[in-house]
C-alpha positions as CSV (number, residue, x, y, z in Angstrom):
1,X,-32.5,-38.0,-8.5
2,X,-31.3,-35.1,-10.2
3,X,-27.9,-35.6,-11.9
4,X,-24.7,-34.1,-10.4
5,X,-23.1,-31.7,-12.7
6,X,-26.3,-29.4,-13.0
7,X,-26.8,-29.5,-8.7
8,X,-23.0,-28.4,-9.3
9,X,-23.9,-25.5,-11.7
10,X,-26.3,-24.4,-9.3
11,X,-24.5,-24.4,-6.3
12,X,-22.3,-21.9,-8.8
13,X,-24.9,-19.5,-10.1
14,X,-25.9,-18.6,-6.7
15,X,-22.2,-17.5,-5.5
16,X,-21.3,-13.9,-5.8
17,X,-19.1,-13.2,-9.2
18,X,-15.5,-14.4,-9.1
19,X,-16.4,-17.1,-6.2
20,X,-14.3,-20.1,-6.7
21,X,-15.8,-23.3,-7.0
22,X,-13.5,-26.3,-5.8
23,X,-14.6,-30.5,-4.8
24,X,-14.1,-30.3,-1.1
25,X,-16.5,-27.2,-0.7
26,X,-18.9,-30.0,-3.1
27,X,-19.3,-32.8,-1.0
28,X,-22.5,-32.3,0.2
29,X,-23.8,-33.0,-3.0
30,X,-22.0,-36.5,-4.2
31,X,-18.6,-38.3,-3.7
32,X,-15.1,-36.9,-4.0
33,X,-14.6,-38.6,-7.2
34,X,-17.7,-37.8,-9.2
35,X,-17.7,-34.2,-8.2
36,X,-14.0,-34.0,-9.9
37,X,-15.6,-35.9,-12.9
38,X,-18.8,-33.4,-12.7
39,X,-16.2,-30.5,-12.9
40,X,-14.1,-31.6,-15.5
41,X,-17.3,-31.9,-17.7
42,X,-18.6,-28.9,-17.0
43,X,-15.2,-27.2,-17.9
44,X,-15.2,-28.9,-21.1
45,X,-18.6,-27.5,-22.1
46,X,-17.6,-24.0,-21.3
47,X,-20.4,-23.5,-18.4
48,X,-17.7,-23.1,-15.9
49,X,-13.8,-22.0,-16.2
50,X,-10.8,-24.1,-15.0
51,X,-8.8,-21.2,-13.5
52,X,-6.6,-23.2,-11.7
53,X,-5.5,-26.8,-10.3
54,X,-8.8,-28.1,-9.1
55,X,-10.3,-24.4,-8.9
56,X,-13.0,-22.9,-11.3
57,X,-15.5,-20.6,-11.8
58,X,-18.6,-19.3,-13.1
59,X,-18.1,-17.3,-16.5
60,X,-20.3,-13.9,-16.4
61,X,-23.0,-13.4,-18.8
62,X,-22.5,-9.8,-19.9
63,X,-24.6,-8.3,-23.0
64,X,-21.5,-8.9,-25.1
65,X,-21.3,-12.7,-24.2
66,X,-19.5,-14.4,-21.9
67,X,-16.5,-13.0,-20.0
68,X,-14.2,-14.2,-16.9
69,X,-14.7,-12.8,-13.3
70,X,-13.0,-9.4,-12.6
71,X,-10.3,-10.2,-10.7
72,X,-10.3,-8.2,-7.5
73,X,-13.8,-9.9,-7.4
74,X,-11.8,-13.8,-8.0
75,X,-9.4,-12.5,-5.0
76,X,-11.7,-11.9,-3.1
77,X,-13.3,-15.4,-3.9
78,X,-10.2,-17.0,-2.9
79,X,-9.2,-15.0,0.1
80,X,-12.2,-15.9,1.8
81,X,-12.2,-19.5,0.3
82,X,-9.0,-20.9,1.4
83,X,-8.1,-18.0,4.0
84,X,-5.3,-16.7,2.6
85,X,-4.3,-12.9,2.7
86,X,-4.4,-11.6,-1.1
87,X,-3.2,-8.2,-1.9
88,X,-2.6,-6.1,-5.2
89,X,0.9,-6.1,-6.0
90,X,2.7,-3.0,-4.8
91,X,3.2,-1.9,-8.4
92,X,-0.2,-2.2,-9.1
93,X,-0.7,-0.1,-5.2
94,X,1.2,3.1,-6.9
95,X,-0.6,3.3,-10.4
96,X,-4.1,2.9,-8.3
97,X,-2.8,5.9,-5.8
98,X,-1.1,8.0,-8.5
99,X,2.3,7.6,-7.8
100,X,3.3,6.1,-11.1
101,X,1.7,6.4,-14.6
102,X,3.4,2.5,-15.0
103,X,0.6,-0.1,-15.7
104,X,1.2,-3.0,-14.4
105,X,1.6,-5.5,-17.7
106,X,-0.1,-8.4,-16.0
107,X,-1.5,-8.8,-13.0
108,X,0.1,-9.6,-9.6
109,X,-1.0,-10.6,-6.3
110,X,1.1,-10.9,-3.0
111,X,-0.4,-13.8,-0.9
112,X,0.1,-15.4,2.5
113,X,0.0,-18.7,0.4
114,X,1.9,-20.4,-2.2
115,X,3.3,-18.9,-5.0
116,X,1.2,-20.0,-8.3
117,X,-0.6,-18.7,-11.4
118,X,-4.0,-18.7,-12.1
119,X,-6.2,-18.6,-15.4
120,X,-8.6,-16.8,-16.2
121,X,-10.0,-16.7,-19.7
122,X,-7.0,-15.3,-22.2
123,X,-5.4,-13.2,-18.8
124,X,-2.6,-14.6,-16.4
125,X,-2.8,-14.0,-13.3
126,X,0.0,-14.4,-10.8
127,X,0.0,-15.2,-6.9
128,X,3.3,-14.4,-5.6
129,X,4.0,-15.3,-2.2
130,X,5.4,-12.4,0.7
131,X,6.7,-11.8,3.9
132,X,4.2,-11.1,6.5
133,X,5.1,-7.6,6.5
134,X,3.7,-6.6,2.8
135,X,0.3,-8.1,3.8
136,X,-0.6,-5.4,6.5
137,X,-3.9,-3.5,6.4
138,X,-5.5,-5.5,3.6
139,X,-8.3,-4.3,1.9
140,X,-7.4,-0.8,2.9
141,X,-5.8,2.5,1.3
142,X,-3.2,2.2,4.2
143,X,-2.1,-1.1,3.3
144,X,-1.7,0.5,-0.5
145,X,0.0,2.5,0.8
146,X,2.9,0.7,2.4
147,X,2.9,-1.6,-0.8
148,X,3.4,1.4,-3.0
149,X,6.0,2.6,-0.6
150,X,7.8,-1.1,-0.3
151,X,7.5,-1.3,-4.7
152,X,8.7,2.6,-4.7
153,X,12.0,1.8,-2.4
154,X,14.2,3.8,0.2
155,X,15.2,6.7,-2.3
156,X,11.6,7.4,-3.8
157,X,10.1,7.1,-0.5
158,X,10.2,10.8,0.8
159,X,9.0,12.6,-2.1
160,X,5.9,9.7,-2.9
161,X,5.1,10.4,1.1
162,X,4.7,13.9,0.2
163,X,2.7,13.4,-2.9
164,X,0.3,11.3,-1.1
165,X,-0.1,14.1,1.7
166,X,-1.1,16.1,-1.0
167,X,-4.3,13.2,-1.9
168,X,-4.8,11.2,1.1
169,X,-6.9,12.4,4.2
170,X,-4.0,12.4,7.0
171,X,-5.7,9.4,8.5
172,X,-5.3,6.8,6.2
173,X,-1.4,8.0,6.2
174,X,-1.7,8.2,9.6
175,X,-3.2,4.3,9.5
176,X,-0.4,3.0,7.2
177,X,2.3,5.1,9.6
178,X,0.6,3.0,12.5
179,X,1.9,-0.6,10.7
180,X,5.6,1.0,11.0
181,X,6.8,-1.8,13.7
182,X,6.0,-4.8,11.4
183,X,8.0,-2.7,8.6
184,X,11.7,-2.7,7.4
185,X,13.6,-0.3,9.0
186,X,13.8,2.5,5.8
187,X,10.3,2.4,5.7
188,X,9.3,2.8,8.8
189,X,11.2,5.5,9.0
190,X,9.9,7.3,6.6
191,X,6.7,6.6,7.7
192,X,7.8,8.0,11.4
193,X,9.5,11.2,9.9
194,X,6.2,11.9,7.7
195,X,4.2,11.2,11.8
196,X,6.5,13.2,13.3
197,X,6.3,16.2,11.3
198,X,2.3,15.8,11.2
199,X,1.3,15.2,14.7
């Protein structure tokens, strides 16, 4: 019978990049314990990463060696995984739409799930739990959108609605204006003022 850890490394090679890899999703292939003792030796010899509490994944092979999963692509991986919502931070929201020249020093998710940090490789990254209300429209522009907005705050609001008019297509504003009764009042506001005066 083949041995466990390599069934294990399998199971991992043929997940997209950045796919976590944790025991219960493993128990087709042996018992609880020796999967977490199959795990911990294959984080030991470098063929997978310990990125968090009972979480890993599968290094990339690149042609400069071996790397971590990008992490939009780990995200992703753990979204789907343990059904969380997992959104870029809304700092990271206004660099990506132009609103700020800030990068983001280390990077920062808002999820539906606990707050916690995760490793991967040399980079931190950080899982910060939110209110239901900074989630909305994930995986969209309009959901950036009211991130950027929430991270800007009531008194930069206006004038980063007007930039964006300037670089969105009216309907993904339109979109993120549609998300205004799950917002705080200021921003919905805005976002009702920018509706009103472009319907």
């Amino acid at each position: 019978m083949e041995p466990l850890a390599p069934k294990i490394l399998n199971h991992a090679k043929a997940l997209p990049e950045g796919t976590p890899v944790c025991a219960k999703e493993l128990l087709h292939l042996g018992e609880r314990s020796a999967v977490d003792q199959a795990l911990c030796r294959l984080a030991s010899t470098g063929a997978l990463m310990r990125v968090g509490r009972g979480l890993y994944a599968l290094p990339v092979q690149g042609k400069f060696g071996t790397r971590a999963p990008a992490v939009p692509k780990l995200m992703e991986g753990l979204a789907n995984l343990q059904g969380e919502t997992i959104v870029p931070s809304g700092a990271a929201s206004a660099n990506s739409l132009g609103l700020t020249t800030q990068v983001p020093i280390k990077s920062v998710y808002l999820t539906s799930g606990r707050t916690r940090k995760l490793q991967l490789g040399k980079q931190e990254v950080e899982l910060r739990h939110a209110p239901p209300w900074q989630l909305v429209l994930p995986g969209r522009i309009a959901g950036e959108v009211v991130r950027a907005l929430a991270w800007m705050g009531p008194s930069e609001c206006p004038e980063a609605l007007r930039t964006l008019s300037t670089r969105l297509p009216a309907a993904q504003l339109q979109e993120a204006a549609s998300a205004r009764g799950r917002l705080p009042t200021w921003l919905a506001k805005g976002l009702s003022s920018w509706a009103g005066s472009h319907a």
